[in-house]
C-alpha positions as CSV (number, residue, x, y, z in Angstrom):
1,X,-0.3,0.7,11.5
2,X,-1.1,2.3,14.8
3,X,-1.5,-1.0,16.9
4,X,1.4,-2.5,15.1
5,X,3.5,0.5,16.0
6,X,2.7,0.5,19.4
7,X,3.3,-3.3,19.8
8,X,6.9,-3.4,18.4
9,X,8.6,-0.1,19.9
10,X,9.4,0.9,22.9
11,X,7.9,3.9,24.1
12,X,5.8,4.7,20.9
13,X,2.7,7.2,21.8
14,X,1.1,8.6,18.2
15,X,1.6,8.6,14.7
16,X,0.7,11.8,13.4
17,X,0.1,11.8,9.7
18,X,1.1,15.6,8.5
19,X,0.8,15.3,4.9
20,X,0.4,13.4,1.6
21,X,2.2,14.4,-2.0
22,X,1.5,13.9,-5.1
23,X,2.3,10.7,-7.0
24,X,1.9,7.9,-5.3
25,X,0.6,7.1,-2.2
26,X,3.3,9.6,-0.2
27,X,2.7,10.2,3.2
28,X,4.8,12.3,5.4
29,X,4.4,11.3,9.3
30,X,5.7,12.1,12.6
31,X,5.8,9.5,15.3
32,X,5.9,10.9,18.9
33,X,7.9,8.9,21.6
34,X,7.9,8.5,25.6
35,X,10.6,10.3,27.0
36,X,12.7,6.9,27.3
37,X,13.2,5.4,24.0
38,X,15.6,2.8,22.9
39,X,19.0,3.9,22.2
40,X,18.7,2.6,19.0
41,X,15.6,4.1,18.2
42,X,16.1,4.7,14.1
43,X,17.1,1.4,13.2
44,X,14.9,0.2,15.6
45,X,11.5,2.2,13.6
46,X,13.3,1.4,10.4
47,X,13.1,-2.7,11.5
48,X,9.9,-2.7,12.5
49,X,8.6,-0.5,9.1
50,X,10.3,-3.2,6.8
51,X,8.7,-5.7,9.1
52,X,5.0,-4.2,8.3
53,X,5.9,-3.8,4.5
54,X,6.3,-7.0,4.3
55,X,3.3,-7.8,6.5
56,X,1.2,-6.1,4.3
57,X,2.4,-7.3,0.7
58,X,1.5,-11.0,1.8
59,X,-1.2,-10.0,3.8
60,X,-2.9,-6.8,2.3
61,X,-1.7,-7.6,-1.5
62,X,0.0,-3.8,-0.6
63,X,3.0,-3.0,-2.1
64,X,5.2,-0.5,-0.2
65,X,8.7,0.8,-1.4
66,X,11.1,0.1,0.8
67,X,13.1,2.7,-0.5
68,X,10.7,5.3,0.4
69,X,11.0,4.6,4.1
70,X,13.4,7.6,5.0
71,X,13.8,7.8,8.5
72,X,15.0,11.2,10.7
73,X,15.8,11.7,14.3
């Protein structure tokens, strides 16, 4: 995810995972920026996730919710 991150936003440093919950496969994360990001940075991450989910169910055979990519400033 790291490499596909850091290919498709602007200004994206780390992806720090912080925790994982119970259920499914949850994971919280927090992804630290440059100090210039794009003005449009959340629906800009929020893209690029959904572009990855689907990535990965036709290439991975890994299903991920697009529901359960909540997104905060």
């Amino acid at each position: 995810l790291v490499p596909y991150l850091r290919s498709n936003l602007t200004g994206f440093k780390q992806l720090e995972i912080l925790n994982f919950r119970n259920g499914s496969v949850i994971v919280n994360s927090k992804m630290k920026f440059a100090k210039s990001v794009p003005y449009n940075l959340t629906k800009a991450v929020h893209g690029v996730l959904e572009d990855f989910r689907s990535a990965a169910a036709q290439q991975l055979d890994l299903e991920i919710d697009s529901y359960s990519l909540n997104i905060e400033p």
